[in-house]
C-alpha positions in Angstrom: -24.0 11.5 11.1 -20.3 12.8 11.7 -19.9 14.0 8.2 -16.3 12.9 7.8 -15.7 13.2 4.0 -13.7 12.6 1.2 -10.4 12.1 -0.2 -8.6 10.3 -2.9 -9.2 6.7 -2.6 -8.4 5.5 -6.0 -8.3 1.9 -7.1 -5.2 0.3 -7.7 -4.3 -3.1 -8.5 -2.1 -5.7 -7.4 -0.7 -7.2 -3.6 1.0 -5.3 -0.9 5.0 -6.8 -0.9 5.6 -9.4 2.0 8.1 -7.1 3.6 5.6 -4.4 3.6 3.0 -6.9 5.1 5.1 -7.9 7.7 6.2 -4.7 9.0 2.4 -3.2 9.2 2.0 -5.7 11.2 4.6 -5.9 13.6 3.8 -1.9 14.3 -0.1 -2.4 14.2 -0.1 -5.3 17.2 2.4 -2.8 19.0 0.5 -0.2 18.6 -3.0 -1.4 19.7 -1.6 -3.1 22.7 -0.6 0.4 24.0 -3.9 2.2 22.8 -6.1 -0.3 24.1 -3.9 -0.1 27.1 -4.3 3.6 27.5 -7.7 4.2 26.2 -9.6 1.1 26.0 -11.2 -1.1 23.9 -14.1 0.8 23.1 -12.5 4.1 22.4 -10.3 1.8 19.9 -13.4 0.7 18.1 -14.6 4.7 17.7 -11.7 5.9 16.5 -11.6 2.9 13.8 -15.3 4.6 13.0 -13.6 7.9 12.4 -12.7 7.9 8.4 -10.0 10.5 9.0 -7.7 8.5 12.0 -8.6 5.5 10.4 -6.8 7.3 7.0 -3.8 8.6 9.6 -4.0 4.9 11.0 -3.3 3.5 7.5 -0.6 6.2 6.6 1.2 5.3 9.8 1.1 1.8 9.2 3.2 2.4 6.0 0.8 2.6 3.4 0.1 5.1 0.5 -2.4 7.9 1.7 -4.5 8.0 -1.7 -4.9 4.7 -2.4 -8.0 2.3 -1.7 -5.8 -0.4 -0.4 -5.5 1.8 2.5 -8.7 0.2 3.5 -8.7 -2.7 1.9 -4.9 -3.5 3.1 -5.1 -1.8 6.6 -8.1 -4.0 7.7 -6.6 -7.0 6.3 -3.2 -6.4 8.6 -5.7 -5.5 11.6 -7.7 -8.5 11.2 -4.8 -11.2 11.4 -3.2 -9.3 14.3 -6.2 -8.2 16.8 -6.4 -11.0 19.4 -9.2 -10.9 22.2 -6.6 -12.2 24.9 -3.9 -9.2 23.5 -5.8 -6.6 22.5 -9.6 -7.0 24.0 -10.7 -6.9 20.0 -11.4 -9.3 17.1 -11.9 -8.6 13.2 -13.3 -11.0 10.6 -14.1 -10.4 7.2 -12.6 -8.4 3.9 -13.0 -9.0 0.1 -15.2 -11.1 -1.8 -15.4 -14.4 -0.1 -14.2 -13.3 2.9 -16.9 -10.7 3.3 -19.5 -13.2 2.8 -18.3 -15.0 5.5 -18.4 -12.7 8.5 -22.1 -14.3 9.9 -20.6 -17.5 9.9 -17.3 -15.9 11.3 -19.4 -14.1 14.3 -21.2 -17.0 14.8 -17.7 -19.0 15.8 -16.7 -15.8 17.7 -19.8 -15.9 19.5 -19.5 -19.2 21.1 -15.6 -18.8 21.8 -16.4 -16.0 23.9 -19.9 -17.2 25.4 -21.9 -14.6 24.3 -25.0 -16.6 24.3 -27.3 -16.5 21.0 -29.0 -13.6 21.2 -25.9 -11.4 21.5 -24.3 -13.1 18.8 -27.6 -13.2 16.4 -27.5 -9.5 17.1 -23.9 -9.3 16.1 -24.8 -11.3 12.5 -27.9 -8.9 12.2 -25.9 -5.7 12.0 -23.2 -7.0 9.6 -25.9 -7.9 6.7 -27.8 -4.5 7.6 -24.6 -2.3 7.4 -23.8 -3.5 4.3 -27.8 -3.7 3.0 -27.5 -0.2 3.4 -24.8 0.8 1.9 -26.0 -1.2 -1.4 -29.5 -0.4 -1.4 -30.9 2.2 0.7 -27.8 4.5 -0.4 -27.2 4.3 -3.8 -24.2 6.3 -4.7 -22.6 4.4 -7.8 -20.3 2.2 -6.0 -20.8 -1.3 -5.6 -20.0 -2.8 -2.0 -16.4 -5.3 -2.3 -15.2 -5.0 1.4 -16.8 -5.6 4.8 -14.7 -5.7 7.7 -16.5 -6.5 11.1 -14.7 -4.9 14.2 -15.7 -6.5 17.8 -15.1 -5.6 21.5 -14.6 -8.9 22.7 -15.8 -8.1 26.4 -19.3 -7.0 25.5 -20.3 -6.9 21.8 -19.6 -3.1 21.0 -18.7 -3.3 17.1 -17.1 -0.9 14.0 -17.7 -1.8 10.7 -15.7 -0.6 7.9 -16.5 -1.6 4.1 -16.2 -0.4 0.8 -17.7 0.2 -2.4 -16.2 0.5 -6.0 -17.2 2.5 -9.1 -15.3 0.2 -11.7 -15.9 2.6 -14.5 -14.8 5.7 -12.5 -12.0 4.2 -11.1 -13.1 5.7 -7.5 -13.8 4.0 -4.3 -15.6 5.2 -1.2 -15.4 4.0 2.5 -18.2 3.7 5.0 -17.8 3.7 8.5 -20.2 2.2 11.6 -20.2 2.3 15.0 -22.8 0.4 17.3 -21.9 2.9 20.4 -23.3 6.0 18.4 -26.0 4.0 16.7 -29.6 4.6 17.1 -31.0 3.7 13.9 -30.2 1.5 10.8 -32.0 3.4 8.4 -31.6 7.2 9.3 -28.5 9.0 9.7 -26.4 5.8 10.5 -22.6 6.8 9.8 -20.1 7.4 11.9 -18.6 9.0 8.6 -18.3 8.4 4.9 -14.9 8.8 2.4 -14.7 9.1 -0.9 -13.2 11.1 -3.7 -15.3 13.3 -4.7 -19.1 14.4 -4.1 -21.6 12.7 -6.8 -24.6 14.2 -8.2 -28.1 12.9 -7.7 -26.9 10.2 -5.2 -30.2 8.3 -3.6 -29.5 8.4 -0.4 -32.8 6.3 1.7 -31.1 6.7 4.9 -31.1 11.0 5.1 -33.2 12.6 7.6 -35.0 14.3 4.5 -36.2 10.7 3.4 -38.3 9.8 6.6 -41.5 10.7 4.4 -40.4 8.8 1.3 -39.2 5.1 3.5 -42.6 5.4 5.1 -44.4 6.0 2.2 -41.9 3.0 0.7 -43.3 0.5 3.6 -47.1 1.5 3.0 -47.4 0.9 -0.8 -45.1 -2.4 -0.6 -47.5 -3.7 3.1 -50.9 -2.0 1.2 -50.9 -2.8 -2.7 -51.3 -5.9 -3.3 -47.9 -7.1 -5.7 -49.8 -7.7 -8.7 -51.2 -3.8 -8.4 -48.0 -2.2 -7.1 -46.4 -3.9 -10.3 -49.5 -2.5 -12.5 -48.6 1.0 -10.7 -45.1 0.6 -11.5 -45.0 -0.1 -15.2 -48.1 2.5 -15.4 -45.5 5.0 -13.5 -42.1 3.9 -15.7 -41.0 6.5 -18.1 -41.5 5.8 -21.7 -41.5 7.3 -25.3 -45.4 5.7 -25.0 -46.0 7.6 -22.0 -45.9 11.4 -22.9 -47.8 12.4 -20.1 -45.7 11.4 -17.3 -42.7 12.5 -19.3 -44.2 15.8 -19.7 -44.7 16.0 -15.4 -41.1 14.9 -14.7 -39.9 17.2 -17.5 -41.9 20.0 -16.0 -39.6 22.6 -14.4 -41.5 22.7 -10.8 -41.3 19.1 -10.3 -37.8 18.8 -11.5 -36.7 21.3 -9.5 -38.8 20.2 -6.9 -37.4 16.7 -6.5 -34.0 16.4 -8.3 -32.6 20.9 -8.1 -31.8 23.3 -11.0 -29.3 20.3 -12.7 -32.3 17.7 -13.4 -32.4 18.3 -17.3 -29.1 16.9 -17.1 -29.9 13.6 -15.6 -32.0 10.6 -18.2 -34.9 9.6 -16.7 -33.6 5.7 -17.4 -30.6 6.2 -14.3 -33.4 6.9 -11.9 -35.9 5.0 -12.7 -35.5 0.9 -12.5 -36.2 -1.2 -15.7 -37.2 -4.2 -13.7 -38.0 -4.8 -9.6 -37.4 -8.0 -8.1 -41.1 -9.3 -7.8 -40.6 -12.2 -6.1 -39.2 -10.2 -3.2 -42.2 -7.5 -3.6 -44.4 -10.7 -2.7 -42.1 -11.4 0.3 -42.7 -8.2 1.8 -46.4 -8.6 1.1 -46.3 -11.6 3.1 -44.2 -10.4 6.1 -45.9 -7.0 6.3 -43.0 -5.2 7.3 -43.8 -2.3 9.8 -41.2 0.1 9.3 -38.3 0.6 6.5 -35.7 -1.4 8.2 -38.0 -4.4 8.7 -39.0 -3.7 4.6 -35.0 -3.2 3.9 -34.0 -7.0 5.6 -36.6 -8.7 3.5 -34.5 -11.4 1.5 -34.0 -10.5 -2.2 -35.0 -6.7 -1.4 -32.4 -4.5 -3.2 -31.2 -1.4 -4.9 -34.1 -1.4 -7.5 -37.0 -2.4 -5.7 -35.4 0.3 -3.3 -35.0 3.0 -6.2 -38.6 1.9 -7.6 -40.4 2.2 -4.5 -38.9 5.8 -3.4 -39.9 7.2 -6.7 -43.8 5.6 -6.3 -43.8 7.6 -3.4 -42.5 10.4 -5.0 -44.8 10.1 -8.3 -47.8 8.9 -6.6 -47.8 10.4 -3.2 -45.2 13.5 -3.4 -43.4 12.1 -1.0 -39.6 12.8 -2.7 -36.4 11.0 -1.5 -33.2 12.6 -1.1 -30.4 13.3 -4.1 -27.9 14.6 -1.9 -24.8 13.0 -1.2 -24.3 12.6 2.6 -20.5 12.7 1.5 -19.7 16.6 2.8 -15.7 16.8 3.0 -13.0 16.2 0.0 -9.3 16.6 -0.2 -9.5 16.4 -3.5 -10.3 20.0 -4.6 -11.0 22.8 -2.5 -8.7 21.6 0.2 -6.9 25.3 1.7 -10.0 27.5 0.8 -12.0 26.1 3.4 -14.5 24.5 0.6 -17.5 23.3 1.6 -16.9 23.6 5.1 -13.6 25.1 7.3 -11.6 22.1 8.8 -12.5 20.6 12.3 -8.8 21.4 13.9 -9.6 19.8 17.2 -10.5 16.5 15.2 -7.2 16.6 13.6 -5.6 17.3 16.8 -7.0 14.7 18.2 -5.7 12.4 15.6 -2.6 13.3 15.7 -1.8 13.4 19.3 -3.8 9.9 19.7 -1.5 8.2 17.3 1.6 10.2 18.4 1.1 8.8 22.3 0.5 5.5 20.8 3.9 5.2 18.8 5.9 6.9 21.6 4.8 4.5 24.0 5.0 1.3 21.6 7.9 -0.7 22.1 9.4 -0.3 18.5 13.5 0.2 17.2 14.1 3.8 17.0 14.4 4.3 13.0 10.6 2.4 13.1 9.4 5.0 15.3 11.1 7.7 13.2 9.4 6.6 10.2 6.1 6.4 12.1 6.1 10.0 13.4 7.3 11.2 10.1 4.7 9.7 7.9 2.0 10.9 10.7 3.1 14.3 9.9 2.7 14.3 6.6 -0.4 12.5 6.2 -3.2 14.3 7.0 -4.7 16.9 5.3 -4.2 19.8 7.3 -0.4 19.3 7.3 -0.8 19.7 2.8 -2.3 23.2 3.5 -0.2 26.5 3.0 0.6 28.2 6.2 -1.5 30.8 6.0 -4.7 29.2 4.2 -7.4 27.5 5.7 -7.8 23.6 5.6 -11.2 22.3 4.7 -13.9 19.7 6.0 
């Protein structure tokens, strides 16, 4: 995964003005007409997967850098402007409702552009998994409210962009797709991941590190029957009645072992589930998934029979998930010192003189152009750092 990190994305309420509406989009059709132009389609639908142009995207636009209606906003503007016969690209989707309706959406697109049912099924498959994943198999304390579904109109290639909300922290976090780059639902899928800040303990299914624990996952669910997996599981669940199994996770080898030096600090309730969803234990039994996708698409399947079956394996089996955040990058702290990782210049670079061709070419009045370059300047991270101090990734 392109670990493309964090920044301040918190959520504010209210609309966008009209005026402000109107103008994004006048300058985002302008603009995509001459990128798609230059570049193509495709290379469109990459850089939308790239969390830190997409940022520069919404900054350029017109609106404010730290805010989650950057997404939320930017994807709305994109999705009533991108026209297959202007622009070679389609979007459907956003909040709420809207979000739900994307399969039905695809569906539509599918048969306007004749991309016979298979195609289009394909299409409707990787907008449920996309945001399966990032509500289940990564469990990160924000709860999915955006799905945007990017599509290359000529021949399928999609971005998706969505994006989760911690009510109570007042944080949001962005996840990025991109079919080009994509070889696996489950392992390593981002193009790249925003957010504000790295969180502890974060269950995150899809790491590379977790390849023991989903397989582990798919043989308990497809092997124990769900009458003894739910025995196991209740047998397994912390309680003041079970001193024995609070005295192992307690223990400081297995904390250590599974959750680092910090596990005293985390209550055994947050990690494991009070309930599973039974019903969709018994559909898995039934369908006999063979690997953890197949297990993760299972109707009704979600974050806790996810949580509950990762720490079976881990209980049982010694086969222990990940607790690392995939998120690697923040602007929010650390951001000249080079902390956790020096800045990618050539990715900012990039960014910058991508978008910088694009509003030099588009045909836009002077003062808008003016505006656009300015803003561009002074959006990215790089640009906040001191001149002699290091920017960070």
């Amino acid at each position: 995964m392109q670990r493309s990190g964090v920044a301040d994305l918190r959520l504010h309420p209210g609309r966008a003005p009209s005026w402000l509406l109107d103008r994004m989009k006048r300058m985002a059709d302008a603009l995509f007409v001459v990128m798609v132009d230059e570049h193509g389609a495709a290379e469109c639908l990459r850089r939308l997967g790239d969390p830190l142009w997409f940022q520069a995207l919404s900054n350029v636009l017109g609106y404010d850098w730290d805010s989650s209606g950057s997404t939320t906003v930017t994807c709305g503007v994109l999705r009533s402007v991108l026209q297959s016969s202007r622009h070679g690209l389609a979007a459907t989707g956003g909040k709420g409702a809207r979000s739900r309706r994307v399969p039905e959406d695809l569906q539509v697109l599918g048969d306007q552009l004749g991309f016979g049912d298979e195609l289009t099924q394909n299409l409707i498959y990787a907008s449920r998994m996309t945001a399966k994943v990032d509500s289940a198999a990564l469990q990160d304390g924000h709860q999915l409210y955006h799905h945007t579904f990017f599509l290359d109109t000529e021949n399928g290639r999609w971005t998706v962009v969505q994006q989760g909300m911690n009510g109570g922290a007042g944080t949001s976090r962005r996840y990025h797709w991109v079919s080009e780059d994509l070889a696996d639902f489950v392992e390593e899928p981002h193009s790249g991941i925003i957010a504000q800040q790295r969180c502890d303990f974060v269950l995150d299914m899809t790491a590379r590190a977790s390849r023991g624990s989903r397989e582990t996952s798919v043989a308990l669910a497809c092997e124990e029957s769900p009458g003894r997996l739910r025995n196991l599981f209740y047998d397994c669940r912390p309680s003041s009645h079970n001193a024995s199994l609070l005295k192992w996770s307690d223990s400081p080898s297995n904390s250590q072992r599974r959750f680092g030096a910090r596990a005293a600090s985390i209550p055994l309730h947050r990690l494991f589930p009070d309930h599973m969803d039974w019903d969709a234990v018994s559909r898995v039994y039934d369908v006999q998934p063979h690997d953890f996708e197949q297990l993760l698409a299972v109707r009704g399947v979600g974050p806790a029979t996810i949580r509950g079956l990762a720490l079976l394996s881990d209980m049982c089996y010694g086969e222990a998930p990940s607790w690392e955040d995939p998120v690697r990058m923040t602007f929010a702290f650390g951001g000249k010192d080079g902390v956790p990782f020096p800045v990618n210049r050539k990715t900012y670079d990039e960014a910058i003189a991508f978008l910088n061709d694009a509003i030099d070419r588009a045909k836009l009045d002077q003062k808008t152009r003016l505006d656009a370059f300015r803003r561009l300047r002074y959006c990215l991270p790089m640009s906040r750092a001191q001149p002699n101090s290091q920017p960070m990734v």
